[in-house]
Biopython code that builds the backbone (N, CA, C, O; Angstrom):
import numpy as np
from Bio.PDB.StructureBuilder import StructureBuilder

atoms = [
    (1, "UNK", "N", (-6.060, -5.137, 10.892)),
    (1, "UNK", "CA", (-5.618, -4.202, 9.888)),
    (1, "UNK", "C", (-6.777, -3.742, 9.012)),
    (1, "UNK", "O", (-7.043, -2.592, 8.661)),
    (2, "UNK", "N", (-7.444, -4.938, 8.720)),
    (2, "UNK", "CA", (-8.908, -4.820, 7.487)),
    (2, "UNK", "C", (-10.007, -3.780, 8.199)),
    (2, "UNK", "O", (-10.619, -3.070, 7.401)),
    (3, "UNK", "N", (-10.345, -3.602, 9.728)),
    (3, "UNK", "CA", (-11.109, -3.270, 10.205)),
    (3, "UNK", "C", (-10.393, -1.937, 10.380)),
    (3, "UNK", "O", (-10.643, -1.027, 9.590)),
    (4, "UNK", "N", (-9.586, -1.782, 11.292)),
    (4, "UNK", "CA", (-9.169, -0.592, 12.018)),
    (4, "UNK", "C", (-8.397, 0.157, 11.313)),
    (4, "UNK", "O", (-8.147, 1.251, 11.819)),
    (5, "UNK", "N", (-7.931, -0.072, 10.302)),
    (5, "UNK", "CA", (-6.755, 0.879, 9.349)),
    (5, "UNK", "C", (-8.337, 1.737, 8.749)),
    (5, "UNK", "O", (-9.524, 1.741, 9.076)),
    (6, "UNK", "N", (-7.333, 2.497, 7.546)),
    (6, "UNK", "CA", (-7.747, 3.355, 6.611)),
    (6, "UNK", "C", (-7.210, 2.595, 5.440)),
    (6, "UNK", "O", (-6.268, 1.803, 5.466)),
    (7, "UNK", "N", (-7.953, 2.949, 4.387)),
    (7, "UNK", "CA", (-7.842, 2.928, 2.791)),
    (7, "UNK", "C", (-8.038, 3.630, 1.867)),
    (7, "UNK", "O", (-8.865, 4.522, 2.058)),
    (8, "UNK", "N", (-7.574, 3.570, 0.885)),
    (8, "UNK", "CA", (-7.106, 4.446, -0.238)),
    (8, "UNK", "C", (-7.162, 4.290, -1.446)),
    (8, "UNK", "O", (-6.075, 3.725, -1.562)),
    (9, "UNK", "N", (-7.638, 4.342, -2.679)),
    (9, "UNK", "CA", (-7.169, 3.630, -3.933)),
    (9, "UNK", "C", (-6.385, 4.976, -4.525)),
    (9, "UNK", "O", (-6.621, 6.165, -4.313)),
    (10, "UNK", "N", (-5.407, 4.368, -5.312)),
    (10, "UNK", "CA", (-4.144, 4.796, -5.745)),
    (10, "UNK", "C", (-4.122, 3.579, -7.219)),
    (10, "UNK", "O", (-3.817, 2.387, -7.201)),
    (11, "UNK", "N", (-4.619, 4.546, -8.526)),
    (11, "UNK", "CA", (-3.997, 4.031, -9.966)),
    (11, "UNK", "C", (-4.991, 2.333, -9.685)),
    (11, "UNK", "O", (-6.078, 1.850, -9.367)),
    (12, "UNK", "N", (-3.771, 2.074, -10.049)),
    (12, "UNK", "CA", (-4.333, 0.246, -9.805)),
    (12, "UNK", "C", (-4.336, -0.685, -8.760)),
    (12, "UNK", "O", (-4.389, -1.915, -8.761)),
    (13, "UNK", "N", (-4.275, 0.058, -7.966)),
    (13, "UNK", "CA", (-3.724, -0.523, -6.071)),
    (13, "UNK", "C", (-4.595, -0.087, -5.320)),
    (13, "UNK", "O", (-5.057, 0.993, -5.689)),
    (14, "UNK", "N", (-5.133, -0.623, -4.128)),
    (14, "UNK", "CA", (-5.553, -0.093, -2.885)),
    (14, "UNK", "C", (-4.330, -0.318, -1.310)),
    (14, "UNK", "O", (-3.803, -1.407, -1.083)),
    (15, "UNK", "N", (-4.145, 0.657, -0.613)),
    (15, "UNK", "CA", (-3.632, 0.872, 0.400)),
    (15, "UNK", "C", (-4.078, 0.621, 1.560)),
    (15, "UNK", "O", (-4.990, 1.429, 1.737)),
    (16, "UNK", "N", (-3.942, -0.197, 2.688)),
    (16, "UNK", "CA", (-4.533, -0.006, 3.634)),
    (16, "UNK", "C", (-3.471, 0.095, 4.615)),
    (16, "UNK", "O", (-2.588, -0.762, 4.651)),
    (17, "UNK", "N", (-3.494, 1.255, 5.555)),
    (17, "UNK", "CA", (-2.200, 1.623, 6.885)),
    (17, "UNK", "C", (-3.142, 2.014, 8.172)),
    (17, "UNK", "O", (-4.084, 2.799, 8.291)),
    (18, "UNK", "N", (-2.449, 1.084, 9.126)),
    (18, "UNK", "CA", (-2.745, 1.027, 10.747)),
    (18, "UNK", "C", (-1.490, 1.663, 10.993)),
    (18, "UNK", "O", (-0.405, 1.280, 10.557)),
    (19, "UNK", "N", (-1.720, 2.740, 11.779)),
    (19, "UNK", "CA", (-0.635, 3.654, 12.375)),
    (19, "UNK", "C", (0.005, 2.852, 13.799)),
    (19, "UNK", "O", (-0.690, 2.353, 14.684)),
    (20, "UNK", "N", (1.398, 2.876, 13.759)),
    (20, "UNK", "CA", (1.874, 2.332, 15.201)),
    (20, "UNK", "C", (3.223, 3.184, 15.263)),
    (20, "UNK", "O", (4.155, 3.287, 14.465)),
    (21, "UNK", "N", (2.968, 3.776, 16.557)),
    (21, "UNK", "CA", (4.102, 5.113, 16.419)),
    (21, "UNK", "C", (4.975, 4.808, 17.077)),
    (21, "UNK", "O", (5.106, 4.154, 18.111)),
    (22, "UNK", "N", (5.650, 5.364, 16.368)),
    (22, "UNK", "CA", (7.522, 4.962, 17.483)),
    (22, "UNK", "C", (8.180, 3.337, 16.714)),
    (22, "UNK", "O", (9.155, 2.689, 17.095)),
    (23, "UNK", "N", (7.127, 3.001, 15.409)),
    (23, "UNK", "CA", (8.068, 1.853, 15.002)),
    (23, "UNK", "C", (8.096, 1.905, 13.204)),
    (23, "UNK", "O", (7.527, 2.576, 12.343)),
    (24, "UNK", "N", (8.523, 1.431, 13.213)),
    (24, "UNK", "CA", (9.475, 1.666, 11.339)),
    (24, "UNK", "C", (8.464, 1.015, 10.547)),
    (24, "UNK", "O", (8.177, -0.180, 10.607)),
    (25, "UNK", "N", (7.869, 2.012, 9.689)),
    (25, "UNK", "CA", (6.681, 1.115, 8.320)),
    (25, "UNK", "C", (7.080, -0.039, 7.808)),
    (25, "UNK", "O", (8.015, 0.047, 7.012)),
    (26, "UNK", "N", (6.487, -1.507, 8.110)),
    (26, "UNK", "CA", (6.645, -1.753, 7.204)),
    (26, "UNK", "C", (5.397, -2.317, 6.223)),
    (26, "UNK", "O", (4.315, -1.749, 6.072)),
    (27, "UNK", "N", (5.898, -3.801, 5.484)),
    (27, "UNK", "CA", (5.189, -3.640, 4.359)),
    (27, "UNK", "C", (4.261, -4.909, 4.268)),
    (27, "UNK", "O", (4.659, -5.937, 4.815)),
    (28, "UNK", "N", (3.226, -4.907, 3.708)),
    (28, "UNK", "CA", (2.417, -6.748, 3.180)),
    (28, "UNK", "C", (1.530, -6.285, 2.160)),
    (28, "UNK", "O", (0.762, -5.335, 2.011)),
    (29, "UNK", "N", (2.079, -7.760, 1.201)),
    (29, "UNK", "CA", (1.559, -7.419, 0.069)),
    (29, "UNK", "C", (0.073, -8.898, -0.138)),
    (29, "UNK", "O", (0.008, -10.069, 0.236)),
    (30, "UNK", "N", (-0.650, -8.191, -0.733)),
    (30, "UNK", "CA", (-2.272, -9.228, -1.169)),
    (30, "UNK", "C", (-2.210, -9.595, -2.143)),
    (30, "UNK", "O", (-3.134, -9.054, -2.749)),
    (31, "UNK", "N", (-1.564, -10.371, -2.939)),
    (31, "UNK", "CA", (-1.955, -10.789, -4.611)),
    (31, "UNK", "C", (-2.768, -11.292, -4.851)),
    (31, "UNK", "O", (-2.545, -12.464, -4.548)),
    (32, "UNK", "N", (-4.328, -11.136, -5.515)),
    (32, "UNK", "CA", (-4.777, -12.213, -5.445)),
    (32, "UNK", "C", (-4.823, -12.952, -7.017)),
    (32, "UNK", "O", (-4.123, -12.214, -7.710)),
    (33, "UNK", "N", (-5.309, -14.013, -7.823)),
    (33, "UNK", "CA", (-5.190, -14.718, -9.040)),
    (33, "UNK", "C", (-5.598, -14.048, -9.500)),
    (33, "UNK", "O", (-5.142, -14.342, -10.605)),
    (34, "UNK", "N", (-6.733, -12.449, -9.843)),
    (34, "UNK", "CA", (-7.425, -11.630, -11.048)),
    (34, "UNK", "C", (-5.615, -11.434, -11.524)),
    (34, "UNK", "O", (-5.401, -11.523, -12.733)),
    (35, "UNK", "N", (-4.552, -11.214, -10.725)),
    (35, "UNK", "CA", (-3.218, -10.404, -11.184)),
    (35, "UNK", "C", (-2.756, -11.052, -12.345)),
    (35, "UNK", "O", (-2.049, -10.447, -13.152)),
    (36, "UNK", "N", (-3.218, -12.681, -12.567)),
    (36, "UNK", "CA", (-2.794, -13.511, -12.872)),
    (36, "UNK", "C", (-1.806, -14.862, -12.848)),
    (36, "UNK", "O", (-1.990, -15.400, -11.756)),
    (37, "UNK", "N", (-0.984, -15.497, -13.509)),
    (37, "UNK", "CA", (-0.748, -16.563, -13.330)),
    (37, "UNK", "C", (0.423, -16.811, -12.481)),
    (37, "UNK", "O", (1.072, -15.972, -13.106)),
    (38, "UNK", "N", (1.249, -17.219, -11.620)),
    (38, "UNK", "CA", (1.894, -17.166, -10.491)),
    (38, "UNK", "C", (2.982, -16.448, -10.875)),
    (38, "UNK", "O", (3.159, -15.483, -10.131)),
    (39, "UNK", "N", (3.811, -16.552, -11.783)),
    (39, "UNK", "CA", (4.695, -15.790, -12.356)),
    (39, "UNK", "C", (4.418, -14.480, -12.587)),
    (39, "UNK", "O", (5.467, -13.835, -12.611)),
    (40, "UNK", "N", (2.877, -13.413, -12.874)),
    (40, "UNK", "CA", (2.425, -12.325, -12.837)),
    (40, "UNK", "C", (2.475, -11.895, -11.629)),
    (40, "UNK", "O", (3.142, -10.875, -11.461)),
    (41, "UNK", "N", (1.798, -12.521, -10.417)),
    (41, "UNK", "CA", (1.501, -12.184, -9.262)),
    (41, "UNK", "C", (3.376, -12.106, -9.043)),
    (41, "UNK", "O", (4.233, -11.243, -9.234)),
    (42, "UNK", "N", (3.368, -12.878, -8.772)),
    (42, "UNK", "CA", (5.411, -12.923, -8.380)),
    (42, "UNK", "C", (5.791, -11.228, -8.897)),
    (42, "UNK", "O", (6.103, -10.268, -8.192)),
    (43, "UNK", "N", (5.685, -11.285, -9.842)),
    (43, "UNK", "CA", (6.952, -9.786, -10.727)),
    (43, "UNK", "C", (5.658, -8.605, -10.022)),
    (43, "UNK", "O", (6.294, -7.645, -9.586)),
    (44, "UNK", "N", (4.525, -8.440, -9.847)),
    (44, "UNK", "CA", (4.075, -7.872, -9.112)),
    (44, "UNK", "C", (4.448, -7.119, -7.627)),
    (44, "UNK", "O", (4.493, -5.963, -7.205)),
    (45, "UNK", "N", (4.640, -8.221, -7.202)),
    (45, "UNK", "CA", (4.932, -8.214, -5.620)),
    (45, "UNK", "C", (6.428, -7.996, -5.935)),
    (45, "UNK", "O", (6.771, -7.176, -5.084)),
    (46, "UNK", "N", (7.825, -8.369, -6.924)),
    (46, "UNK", "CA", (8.344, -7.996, -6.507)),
    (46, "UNK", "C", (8.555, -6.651, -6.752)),
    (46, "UNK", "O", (8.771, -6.042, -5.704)),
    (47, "UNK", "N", (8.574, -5.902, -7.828)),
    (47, "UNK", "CA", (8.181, -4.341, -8.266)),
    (47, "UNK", "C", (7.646, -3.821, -7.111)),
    (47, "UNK", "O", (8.310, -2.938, -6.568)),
    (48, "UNK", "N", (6.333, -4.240, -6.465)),
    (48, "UNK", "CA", (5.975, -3.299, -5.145)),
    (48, "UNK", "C", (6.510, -3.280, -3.901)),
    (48, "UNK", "O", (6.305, -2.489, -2.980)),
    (49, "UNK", "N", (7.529, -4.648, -3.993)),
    (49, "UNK", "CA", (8.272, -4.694, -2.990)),
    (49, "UNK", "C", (9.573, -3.523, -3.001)),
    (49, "UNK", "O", (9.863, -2.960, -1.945)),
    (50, "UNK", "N", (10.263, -3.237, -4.182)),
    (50, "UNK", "CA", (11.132, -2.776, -4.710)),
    (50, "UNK", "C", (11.056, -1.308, -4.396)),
    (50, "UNK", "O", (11.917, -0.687, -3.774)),
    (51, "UNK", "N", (9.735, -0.723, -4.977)),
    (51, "UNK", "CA", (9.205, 0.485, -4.761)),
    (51, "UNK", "C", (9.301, 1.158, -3.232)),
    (51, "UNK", "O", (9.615, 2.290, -2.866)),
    (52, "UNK", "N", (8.762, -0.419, -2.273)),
    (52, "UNK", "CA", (8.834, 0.410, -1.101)),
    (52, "UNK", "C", (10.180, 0.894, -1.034)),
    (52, "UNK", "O", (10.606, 2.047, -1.091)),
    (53, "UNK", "N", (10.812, -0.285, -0.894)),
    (53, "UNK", "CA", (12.486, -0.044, -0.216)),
    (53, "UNK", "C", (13.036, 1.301, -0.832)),
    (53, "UNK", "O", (13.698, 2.124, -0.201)),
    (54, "UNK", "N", (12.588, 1.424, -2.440)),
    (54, "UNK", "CA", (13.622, 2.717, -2.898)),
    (54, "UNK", "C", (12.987, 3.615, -2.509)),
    (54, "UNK", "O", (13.583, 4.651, -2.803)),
    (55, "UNK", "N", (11.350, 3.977, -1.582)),
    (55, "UNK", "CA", (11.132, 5.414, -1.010)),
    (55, "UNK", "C", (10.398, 5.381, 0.833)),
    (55, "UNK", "O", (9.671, 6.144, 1.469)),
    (56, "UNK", "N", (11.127, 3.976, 1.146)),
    (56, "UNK", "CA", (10.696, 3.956, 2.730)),
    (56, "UNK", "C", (11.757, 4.962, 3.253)),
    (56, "UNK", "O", (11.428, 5.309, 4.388)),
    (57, "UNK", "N", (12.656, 5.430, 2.938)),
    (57, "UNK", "CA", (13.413, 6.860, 3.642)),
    (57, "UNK", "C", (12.341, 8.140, 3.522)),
    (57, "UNK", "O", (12.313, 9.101, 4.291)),
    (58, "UNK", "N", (11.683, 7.974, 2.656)),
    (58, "UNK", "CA", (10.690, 9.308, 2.135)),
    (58, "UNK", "C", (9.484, 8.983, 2.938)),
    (58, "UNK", "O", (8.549, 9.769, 2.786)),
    (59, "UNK", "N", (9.323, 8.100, 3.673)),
    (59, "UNK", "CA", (7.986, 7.908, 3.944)),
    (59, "UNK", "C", (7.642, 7.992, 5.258)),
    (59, "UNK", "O", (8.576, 7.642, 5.979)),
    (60, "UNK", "N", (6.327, 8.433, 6.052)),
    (60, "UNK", "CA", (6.652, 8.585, 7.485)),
    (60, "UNK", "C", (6.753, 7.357, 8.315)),
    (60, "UNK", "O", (6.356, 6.358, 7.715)),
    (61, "UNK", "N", (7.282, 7.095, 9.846)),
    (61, "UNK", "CA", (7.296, 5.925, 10.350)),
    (61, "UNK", "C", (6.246, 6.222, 10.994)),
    (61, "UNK", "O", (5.644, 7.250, 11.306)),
    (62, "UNK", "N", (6.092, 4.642, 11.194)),
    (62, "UNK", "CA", (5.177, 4.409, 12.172)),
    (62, "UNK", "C", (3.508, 3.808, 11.679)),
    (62, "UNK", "O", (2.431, 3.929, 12.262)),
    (63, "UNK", "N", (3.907, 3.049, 10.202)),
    (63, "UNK", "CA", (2.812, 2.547, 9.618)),
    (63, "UNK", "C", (2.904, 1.068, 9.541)),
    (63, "UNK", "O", (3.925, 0.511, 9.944)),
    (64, "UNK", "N", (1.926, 0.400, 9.058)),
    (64, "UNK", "CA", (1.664, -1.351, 9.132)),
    (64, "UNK", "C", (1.224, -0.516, 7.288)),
    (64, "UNK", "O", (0.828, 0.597, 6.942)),
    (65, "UNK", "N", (1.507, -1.551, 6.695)),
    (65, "UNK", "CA", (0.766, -1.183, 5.232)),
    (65, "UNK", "C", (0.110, -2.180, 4.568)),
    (65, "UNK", "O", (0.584, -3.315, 4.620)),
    (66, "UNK", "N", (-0.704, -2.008, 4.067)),
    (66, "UNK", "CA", (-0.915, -3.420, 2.989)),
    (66, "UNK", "C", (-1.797, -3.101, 1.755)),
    (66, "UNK", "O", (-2.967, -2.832, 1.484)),
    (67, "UNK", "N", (-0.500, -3.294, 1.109)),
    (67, "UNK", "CA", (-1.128, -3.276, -0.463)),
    (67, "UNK", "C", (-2.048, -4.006, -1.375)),
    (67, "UNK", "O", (-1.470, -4.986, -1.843)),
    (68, "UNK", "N", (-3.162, -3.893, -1.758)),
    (68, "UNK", "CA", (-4.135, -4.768, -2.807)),
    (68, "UNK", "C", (-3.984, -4.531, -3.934)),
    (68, "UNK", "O", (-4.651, -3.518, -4.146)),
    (69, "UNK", "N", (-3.316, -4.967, -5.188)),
    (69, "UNK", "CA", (-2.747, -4.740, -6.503)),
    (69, "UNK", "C", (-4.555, -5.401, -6.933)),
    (69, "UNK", "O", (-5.345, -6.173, -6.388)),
    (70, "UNK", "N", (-4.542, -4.431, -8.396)),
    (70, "UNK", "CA", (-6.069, -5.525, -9.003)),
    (70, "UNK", "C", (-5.212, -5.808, -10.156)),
    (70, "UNK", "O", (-4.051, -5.401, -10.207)),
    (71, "UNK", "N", (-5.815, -6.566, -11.171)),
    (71, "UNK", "CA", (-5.568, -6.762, -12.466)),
    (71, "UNK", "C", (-4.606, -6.252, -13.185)),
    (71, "UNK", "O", (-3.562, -6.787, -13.558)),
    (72, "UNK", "N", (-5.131, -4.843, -13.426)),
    (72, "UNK", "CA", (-4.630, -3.916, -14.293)),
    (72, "UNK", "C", (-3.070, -3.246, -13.719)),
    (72, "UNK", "O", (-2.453, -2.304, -14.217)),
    (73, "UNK", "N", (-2.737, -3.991, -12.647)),
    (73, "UNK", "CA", (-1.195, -3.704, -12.143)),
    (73, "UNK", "C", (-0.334, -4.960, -12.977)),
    (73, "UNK", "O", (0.380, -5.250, -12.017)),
    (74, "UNK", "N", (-0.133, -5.382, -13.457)),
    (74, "UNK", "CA", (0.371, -6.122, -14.374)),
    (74, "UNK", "C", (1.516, -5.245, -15.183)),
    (74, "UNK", "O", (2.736, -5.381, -15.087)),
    (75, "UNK", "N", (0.915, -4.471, -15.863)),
    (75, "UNK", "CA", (1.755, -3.462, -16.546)),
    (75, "UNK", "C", (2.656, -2.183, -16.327)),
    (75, "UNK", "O", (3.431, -1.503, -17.000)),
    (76, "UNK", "N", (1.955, -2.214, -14.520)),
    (76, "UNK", "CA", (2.719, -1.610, -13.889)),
    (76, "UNK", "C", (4.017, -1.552, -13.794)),
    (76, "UNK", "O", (4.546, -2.557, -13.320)),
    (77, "UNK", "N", (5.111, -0.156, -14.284)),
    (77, "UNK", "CA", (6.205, 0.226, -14.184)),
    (77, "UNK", "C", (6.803, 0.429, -13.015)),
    (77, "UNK", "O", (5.974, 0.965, -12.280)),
    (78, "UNK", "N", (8.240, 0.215, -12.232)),
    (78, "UNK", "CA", (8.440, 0.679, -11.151)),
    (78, "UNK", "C", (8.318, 2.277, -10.695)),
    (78, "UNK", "O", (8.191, 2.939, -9.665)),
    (79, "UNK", "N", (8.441, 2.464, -12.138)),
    (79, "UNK", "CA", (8.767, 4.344, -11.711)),
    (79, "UNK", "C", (6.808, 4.757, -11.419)),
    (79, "UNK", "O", (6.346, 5.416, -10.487)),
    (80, "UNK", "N", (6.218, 4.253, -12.298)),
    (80, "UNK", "CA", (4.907, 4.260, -11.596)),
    (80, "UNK", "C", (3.939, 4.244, -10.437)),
    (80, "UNK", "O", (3.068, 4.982, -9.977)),
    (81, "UNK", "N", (4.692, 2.613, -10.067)),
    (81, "UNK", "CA", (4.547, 1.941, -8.572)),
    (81, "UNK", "C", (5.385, 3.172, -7.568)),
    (81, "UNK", "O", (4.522, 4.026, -7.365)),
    (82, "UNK", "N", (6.180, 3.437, -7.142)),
    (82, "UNK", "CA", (6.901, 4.549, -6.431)),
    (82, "UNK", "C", (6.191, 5.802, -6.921)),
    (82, "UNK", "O", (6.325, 6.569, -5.967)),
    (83, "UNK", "N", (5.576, 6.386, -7.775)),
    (83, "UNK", "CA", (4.629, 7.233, -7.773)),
    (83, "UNK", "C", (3.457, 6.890, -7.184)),
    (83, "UNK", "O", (3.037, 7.522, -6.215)),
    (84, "UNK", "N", (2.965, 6.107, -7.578)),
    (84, "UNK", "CA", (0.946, 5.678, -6.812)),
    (84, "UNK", "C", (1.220, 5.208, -5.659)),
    (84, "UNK", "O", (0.186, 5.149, -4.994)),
    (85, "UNK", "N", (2.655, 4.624, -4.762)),
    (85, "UNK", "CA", (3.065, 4.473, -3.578)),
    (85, "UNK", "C", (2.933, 6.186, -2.599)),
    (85, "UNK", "O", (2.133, 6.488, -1.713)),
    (86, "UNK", "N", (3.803, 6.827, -3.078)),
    (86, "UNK", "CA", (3.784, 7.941, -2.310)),
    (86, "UNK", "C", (2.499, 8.863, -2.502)),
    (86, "UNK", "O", (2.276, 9.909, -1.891)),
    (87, "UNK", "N", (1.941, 8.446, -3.179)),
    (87, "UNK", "CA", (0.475, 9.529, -3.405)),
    (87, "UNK", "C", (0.011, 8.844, -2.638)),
    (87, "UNK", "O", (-0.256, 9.584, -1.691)),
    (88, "UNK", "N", (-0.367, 7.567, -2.330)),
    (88, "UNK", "CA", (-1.428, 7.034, -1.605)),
    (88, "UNK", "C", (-1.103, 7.096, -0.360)),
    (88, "UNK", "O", (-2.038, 7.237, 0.428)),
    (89, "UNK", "N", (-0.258, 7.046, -0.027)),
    (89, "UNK", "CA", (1.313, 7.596, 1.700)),
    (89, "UNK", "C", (0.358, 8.849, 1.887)),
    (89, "UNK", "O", (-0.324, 9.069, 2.888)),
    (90, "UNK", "N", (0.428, 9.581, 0.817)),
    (90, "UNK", "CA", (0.816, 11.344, 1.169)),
    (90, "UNK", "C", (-1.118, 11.445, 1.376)),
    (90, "UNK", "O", (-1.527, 12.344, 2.110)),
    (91, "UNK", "N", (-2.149, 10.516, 0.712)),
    (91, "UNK", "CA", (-3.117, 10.696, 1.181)),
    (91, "UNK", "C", (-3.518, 10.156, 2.505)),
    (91, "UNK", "O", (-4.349, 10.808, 3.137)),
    (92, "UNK", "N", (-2.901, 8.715, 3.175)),
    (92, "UNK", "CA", (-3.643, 8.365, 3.773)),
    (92, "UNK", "C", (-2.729, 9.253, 5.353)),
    (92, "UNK", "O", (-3.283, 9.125, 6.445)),
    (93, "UNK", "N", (-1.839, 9.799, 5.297)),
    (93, "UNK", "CA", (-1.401, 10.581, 6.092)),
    (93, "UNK", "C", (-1.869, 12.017, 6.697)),
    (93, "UNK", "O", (-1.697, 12.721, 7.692)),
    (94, "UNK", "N", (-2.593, 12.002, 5.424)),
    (94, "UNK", "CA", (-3.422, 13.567, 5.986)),
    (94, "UNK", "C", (-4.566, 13.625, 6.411)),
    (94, "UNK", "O", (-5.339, 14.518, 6.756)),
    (95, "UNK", "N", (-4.581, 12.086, 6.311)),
    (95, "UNK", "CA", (-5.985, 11.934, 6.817)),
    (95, "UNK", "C", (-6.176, 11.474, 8.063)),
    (95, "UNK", "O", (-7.249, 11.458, 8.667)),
    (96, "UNK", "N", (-4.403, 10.841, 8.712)),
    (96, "UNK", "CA", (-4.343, 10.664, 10.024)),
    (96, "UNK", "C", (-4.147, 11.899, 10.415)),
    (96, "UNK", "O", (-3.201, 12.477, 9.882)),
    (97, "UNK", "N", (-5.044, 12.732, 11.542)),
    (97, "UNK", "CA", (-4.848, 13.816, 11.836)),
    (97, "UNK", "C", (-5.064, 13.587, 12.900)),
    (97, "UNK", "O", (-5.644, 14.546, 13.409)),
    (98, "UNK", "N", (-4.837, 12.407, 13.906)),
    (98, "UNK", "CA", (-5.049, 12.095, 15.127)),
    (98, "UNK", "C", (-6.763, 11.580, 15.943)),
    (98, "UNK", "O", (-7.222, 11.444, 17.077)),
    (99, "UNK", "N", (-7.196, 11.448, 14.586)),
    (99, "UNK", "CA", (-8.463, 11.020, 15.038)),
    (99, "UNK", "C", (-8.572, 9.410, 14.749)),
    (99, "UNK", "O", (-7.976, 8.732, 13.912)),
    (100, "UNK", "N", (-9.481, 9.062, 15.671)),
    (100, "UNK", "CA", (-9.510, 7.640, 15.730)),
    (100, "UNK", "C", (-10.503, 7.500, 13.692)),
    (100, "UNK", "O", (-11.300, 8.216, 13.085)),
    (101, "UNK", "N", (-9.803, 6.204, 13.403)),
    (101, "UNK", "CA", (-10.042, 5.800, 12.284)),
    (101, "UNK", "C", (-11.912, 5.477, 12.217)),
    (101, "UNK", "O", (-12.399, 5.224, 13.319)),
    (102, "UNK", "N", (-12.804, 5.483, 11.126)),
    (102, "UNK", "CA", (-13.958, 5.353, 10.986)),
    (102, "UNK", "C", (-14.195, 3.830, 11.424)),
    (102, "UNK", "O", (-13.371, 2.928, 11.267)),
    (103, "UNK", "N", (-15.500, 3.698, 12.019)),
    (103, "UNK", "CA", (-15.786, 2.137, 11.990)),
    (103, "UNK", "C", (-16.300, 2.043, 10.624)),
    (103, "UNK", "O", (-16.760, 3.024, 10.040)),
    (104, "UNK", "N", (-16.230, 0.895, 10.116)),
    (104, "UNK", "CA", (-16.861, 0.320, 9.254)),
    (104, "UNK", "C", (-17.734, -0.760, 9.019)),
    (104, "UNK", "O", (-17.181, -1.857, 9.103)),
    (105, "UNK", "N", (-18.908, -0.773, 8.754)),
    (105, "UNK", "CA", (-19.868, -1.480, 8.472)),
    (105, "UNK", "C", (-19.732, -2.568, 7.754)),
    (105, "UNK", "O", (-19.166, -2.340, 6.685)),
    (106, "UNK", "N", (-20.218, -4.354, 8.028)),
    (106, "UNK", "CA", (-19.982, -5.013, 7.490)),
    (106, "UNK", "C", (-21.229, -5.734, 7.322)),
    (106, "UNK", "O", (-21.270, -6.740, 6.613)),
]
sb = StructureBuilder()
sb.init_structure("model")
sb.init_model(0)
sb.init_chain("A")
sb.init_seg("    ")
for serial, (resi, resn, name, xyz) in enumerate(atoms, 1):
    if name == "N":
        sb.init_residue(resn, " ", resi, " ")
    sb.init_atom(name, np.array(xyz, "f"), 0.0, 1.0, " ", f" {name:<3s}", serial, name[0])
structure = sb.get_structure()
């Protein structure tokens, strides 16, 4: 996914989606401790979990996703999260234009 997808930053999140066509997006989330203390990370993940479900009808199939929340998602609102969700969708989609994804250098 880390290698062969695409990425995106979106607000306080990064996106990363491996395209697989013909099957239903779904979702994985990265918390790591900058989010804070397990109870932060928790209401995190579940808000972005939440977000997907109320706009995976809006969204195209056929993605693997995985979200990287930093810090500053803490304060993150749902109505927010479902905004910086579909912007980062609506970017990394136009950027699948059928070309094989960039290698990346490590």
């Amino acid at each position: 996914m880390f290698e062969r997808g695409r990425r995106t930053r979106t607000g306080c999140f990064a996106i990363c989606a491996l395209p697989r066509p013909g099957e239903a997006t779904r979702l994985g989330l990265s918390v790591g401790r900058r989010c804070g203390n397990a109870v932060a990370r928790n209401r995190i993940k579940r808000r972005l979990r939440e977000a997907f479900r109320l706009e995976r009808p809006h969204l195209p199939p056929g993605f693997d996703l995985v979200i990287i929340p930093t810090a500053q998602c803490r304060e993150l609102s749902l109505a927010e999260a479902r905004r910086l969700l579909l912007e980062g969708i609506e970017r990394l989609t136009k950027a699948n234009d059928g070309r094989k994804a960039p290698h990346r250098r490590r």
